[in-house]
Backbone as XML, in Angstrom:
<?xml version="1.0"?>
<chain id="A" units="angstrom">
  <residue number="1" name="UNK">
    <atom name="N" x="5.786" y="13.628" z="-0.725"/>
    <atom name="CA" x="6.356" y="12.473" z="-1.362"/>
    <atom name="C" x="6.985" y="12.867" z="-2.700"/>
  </residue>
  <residue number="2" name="UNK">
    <atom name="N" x="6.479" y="13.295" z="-3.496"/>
    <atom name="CA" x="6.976" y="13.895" z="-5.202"/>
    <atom name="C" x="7.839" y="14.639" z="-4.536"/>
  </residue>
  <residue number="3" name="UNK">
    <atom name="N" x="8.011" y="16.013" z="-3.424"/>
    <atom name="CA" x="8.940" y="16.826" z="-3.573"/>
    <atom name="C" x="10.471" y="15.851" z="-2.936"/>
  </residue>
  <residue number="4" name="UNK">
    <atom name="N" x="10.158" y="15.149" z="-2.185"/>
    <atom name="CA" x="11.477" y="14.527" z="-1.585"/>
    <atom name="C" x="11.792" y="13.293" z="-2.486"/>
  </residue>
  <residue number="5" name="UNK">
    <atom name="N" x="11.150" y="12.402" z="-3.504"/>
    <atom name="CA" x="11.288" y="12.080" z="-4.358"/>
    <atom name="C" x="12.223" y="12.657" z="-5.510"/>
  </residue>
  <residue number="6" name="UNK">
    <atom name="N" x="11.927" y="13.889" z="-5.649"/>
    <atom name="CA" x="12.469" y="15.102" z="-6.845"/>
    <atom name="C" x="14.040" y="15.648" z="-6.396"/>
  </residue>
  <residue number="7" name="UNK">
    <atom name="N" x="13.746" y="15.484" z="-4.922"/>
    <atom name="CA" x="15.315" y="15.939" z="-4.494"/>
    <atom name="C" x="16.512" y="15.178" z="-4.523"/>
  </residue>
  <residue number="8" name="UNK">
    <atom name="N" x="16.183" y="13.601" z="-4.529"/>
    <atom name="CA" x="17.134" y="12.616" z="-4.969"/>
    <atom name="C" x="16.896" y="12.242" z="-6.165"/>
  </residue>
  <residue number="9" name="UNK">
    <atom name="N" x="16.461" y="13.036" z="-7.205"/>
    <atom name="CA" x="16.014" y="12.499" z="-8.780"/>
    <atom name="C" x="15.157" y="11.579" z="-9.008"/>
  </residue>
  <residue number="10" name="UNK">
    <atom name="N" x="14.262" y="11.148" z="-8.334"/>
    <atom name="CA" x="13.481" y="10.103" z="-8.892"/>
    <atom name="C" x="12.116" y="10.765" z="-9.173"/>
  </residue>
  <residue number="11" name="UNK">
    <atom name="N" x="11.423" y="9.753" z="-10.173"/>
    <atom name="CA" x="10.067" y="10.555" z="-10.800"/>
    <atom name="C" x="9.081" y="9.279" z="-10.216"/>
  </residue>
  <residue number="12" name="UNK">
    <atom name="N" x="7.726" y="10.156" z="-9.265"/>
    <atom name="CA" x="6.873" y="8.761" z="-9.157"/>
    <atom name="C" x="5.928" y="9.237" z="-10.314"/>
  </residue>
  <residue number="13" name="UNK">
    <atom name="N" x="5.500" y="7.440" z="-10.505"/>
    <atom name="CA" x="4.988" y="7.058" z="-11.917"/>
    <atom name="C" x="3.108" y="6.855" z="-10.876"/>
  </residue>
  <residue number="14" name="UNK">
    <atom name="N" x="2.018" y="7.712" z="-10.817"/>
    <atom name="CA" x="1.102" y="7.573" z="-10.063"/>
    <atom name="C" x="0.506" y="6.024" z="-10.943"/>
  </residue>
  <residue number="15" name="UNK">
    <atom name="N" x="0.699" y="5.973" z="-12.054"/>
    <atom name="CA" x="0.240" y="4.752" z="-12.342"/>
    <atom name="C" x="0.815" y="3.166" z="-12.015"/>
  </residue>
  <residue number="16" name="UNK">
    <atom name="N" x="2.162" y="2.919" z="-11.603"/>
    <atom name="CA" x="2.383" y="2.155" z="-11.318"/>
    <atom name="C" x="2.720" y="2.531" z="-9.192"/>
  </residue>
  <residue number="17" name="UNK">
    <atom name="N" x="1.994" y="3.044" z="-8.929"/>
    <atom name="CA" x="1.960" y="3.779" z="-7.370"/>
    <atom name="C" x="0.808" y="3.181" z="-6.711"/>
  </residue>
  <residue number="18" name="UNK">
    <atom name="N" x="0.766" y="2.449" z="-5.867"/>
    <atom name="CA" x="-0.067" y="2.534" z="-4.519"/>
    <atom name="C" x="-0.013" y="2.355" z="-3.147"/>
  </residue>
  <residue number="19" name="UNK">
    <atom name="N" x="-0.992" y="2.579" z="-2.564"/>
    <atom name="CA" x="-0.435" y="2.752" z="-1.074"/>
    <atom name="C" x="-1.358" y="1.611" z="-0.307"/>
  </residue>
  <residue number="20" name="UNK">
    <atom name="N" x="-1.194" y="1.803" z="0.798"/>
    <atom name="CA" x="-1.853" y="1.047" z="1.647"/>
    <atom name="C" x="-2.061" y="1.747" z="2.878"/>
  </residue>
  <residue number="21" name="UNK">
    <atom name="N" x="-3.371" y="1.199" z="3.577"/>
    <atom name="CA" x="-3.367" y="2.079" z="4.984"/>
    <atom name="C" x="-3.857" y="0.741" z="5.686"/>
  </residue>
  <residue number="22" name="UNK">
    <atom name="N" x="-2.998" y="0.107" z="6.599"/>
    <atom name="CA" x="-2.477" y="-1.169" z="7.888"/>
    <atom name="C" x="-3.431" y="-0.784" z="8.463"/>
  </residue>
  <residue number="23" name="UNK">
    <atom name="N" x="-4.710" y="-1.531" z="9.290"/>
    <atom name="CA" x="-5.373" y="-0.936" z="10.563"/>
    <atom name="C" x="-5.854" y="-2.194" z="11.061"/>
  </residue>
  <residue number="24" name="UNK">
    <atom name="N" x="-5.871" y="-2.341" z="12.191"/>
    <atom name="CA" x="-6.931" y="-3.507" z="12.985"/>
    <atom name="C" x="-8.022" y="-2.767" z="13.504"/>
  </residue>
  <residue number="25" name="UNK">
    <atom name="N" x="-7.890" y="-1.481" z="12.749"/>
    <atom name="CA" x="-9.319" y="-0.392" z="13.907"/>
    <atom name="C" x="-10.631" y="-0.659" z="12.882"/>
  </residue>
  <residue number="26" name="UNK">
    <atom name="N" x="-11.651" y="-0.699" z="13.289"/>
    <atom name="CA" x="-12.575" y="-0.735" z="12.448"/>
    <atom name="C" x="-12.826" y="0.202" z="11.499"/>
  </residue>
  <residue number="27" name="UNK">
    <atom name="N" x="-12.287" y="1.017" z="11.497"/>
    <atom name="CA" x="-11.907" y="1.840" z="10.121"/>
    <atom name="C" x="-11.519" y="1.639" z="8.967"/>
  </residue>
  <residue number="28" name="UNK">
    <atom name="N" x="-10.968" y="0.354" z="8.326"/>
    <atom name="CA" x="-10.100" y="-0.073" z="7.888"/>
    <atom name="C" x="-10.808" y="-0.559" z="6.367"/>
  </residue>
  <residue number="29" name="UNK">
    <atom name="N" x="-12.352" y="-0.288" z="6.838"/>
    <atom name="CA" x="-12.785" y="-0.693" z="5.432"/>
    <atom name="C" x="-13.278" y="0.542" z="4.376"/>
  </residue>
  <residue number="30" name="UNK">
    <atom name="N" x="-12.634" y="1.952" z="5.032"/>
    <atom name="CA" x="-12.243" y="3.086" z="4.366"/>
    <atom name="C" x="-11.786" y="3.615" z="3.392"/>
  </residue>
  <residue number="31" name="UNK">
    <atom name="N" x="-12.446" y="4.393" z="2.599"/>
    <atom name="CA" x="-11.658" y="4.679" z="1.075"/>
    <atom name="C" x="-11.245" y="5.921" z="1.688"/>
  </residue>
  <residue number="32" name="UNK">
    <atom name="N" x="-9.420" y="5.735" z="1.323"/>
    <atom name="CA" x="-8.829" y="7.136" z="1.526"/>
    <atom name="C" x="-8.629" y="7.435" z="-0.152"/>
  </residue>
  <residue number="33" name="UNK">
    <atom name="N" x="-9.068" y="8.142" z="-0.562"/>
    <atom name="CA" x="-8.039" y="9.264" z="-2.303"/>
    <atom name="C" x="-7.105" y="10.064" z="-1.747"/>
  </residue>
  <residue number="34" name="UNK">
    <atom name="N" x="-5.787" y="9.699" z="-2.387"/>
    <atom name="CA" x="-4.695" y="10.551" z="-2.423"/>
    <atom name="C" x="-4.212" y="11.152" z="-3.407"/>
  </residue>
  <residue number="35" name="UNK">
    <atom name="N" x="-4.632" y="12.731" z="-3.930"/>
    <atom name="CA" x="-3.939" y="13.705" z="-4.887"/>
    <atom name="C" x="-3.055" y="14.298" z="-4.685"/>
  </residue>
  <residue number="36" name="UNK">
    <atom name="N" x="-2.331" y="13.872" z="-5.384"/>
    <atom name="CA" x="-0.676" y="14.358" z="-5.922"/>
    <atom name="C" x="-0.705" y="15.068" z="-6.934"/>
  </residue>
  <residue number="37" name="UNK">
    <atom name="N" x="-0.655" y="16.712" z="-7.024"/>
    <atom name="CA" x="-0.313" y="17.144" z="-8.794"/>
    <atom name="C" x="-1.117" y="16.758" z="-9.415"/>
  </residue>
  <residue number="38" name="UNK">
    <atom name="N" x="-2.564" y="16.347" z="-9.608"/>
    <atom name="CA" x="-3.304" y="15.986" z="-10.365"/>
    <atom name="C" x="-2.938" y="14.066" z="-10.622"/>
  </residue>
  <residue number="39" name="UNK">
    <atom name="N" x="-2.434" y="14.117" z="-9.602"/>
    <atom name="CA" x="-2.571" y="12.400" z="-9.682"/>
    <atom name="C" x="-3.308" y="11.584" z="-8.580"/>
  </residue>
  <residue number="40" name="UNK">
    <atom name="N" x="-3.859" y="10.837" z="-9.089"/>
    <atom name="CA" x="-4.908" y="10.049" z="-8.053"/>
    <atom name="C" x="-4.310" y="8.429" z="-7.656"/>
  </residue>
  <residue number="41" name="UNK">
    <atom name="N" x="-4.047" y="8.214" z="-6.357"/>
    <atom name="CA" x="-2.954" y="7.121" z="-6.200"/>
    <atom name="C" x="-4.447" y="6.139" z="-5.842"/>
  </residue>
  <residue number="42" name="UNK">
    <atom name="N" x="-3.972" y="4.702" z="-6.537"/>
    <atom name="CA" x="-5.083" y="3.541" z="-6.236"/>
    <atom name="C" x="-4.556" y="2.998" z="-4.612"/>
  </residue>
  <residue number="43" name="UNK">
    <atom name="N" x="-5.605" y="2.223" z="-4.380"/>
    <atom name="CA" x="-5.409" y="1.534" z="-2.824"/>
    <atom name="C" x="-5.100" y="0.474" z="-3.180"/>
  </residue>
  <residue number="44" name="UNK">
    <atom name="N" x="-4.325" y="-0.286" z="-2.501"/>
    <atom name="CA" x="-3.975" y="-1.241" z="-2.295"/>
    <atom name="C" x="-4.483" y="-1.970" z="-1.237"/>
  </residue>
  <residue number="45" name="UNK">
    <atom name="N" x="-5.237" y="-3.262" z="-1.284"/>
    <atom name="CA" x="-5.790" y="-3.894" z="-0.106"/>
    <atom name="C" x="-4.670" y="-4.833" z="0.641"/>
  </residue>
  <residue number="46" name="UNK">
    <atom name="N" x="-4.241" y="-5.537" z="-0.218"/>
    <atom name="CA" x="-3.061" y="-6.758" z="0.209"/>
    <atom name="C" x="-1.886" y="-7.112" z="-1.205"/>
  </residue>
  <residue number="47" name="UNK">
    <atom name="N" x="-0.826" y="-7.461" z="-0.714"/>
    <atom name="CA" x="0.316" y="-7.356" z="-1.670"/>
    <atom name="C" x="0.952" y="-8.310" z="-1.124"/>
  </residue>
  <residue number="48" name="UNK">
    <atom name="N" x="1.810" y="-9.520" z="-2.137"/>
    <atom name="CA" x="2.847" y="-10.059" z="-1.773"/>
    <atom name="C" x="4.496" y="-9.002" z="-1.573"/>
  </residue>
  <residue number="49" name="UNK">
    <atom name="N" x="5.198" y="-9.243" z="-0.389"/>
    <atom name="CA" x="6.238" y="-9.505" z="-0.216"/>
    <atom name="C" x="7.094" y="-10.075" z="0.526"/>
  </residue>
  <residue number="50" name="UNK">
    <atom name="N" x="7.938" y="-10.343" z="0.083"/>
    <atom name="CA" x="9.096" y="-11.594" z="0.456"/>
    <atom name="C" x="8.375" y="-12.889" z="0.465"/>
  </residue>
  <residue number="51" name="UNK">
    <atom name="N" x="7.167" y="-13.374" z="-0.125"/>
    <atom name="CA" x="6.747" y="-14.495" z="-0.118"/>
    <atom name="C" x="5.937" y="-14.104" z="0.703"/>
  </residue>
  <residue number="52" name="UNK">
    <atom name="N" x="5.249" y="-13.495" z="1.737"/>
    <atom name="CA" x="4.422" y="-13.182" z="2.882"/>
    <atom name="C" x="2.882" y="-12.311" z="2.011"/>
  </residue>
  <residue number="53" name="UNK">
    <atom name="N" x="1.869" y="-12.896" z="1.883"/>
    <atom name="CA" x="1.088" y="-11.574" z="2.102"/>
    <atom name="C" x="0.177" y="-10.364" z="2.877"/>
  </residue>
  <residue number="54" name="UNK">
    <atom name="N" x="1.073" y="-9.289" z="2.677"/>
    <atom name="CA" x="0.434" y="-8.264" z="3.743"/>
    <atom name="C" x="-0.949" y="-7.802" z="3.323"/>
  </residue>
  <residue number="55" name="UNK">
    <atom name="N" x="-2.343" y="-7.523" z="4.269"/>
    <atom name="CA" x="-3.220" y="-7.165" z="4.464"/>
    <atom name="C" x="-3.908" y="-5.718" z="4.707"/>
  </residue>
  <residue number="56" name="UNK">
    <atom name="N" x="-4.369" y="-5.284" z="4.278"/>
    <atom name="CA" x="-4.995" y="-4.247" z="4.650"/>
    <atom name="C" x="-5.262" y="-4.197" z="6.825"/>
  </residue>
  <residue number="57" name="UNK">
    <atom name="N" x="-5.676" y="-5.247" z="6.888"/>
    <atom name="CA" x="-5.728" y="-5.651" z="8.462"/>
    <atom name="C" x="-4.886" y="-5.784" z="9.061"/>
  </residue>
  <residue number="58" name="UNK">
    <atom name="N" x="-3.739" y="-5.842" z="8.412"/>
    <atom name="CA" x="-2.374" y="-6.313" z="9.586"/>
    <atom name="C" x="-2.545" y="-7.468" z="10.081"/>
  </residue>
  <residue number="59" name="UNK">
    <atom name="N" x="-3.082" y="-8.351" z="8.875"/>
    <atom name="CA" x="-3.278" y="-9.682" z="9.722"/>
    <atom name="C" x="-2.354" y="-10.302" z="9.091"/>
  </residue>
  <residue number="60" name="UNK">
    <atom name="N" x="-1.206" y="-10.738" z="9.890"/>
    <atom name="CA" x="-0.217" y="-12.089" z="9.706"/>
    <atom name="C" x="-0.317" y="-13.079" z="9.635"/>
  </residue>
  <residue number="61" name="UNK">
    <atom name="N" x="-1.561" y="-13.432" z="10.062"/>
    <atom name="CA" x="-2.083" y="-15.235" z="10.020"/>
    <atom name="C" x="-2.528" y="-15.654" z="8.292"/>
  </residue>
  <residue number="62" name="UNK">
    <atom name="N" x="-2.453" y="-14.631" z="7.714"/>
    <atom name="CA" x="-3.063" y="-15.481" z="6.210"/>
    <atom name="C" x="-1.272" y="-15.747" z="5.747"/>
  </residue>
  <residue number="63" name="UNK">
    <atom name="N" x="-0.310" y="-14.840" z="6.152"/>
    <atom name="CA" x="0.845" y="-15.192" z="5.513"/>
    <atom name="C" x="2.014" y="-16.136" z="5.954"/>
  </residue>
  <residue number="64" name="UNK">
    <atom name="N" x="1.585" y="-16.810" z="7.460"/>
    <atom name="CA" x="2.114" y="-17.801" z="7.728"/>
    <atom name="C" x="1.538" y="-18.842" z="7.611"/>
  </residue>
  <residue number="65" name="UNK">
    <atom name="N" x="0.091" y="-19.060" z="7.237"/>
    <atom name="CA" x="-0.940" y="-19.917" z="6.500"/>
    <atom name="C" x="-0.544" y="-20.247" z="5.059"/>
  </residue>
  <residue number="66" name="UNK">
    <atom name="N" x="0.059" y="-18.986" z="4.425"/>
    <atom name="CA" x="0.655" y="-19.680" z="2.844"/>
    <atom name="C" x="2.031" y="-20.422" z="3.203"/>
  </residue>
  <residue number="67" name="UNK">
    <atom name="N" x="2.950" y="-19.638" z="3.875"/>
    <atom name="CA" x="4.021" y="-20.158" z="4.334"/>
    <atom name="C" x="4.459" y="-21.791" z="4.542"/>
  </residue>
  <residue number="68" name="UNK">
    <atom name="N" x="2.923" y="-22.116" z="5.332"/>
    <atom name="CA" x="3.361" y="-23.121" z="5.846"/>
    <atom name="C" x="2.585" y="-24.216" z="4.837"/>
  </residue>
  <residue number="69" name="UNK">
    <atom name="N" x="2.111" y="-23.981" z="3.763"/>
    <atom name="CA" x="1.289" y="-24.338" z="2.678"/>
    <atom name="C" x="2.782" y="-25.118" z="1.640"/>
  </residue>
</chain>
């Protein structure tokens, strides 16, 4: 990620960086750590976008539940 990042000029900022890992597998309540260069990326459980919020679960029903709110 940093090296193909670096090749079109952009710098990731690990502090404003996180990821997410989507699962309906029972795995999902898993701590992954990701080191980068001495950077430690936070998890992300659920995030708004486009008005929708996505889940750690891949569950769509909480974001057509706000939707329709």
């Amino acid at each position: 990620m940093v090296v193909a990042s670096k090749e079109i000029g952009l710098d990731v900022n690990a502090d404003k960086t996180k990821y997410m890992v989507m699962s309906r597998d029972q795995n999902e309540g898993r701590i992954y750590i990701i080191k980068i260069d001495n950077s430690l990326f936070e998890t992300a459980y659920e995030f708004k976008y486009l008005g929708i919020i996505l889940t750690n679960q891949n569950a769509v029903q909480e974001g057509v539940k706000n939707t329709l709110k």
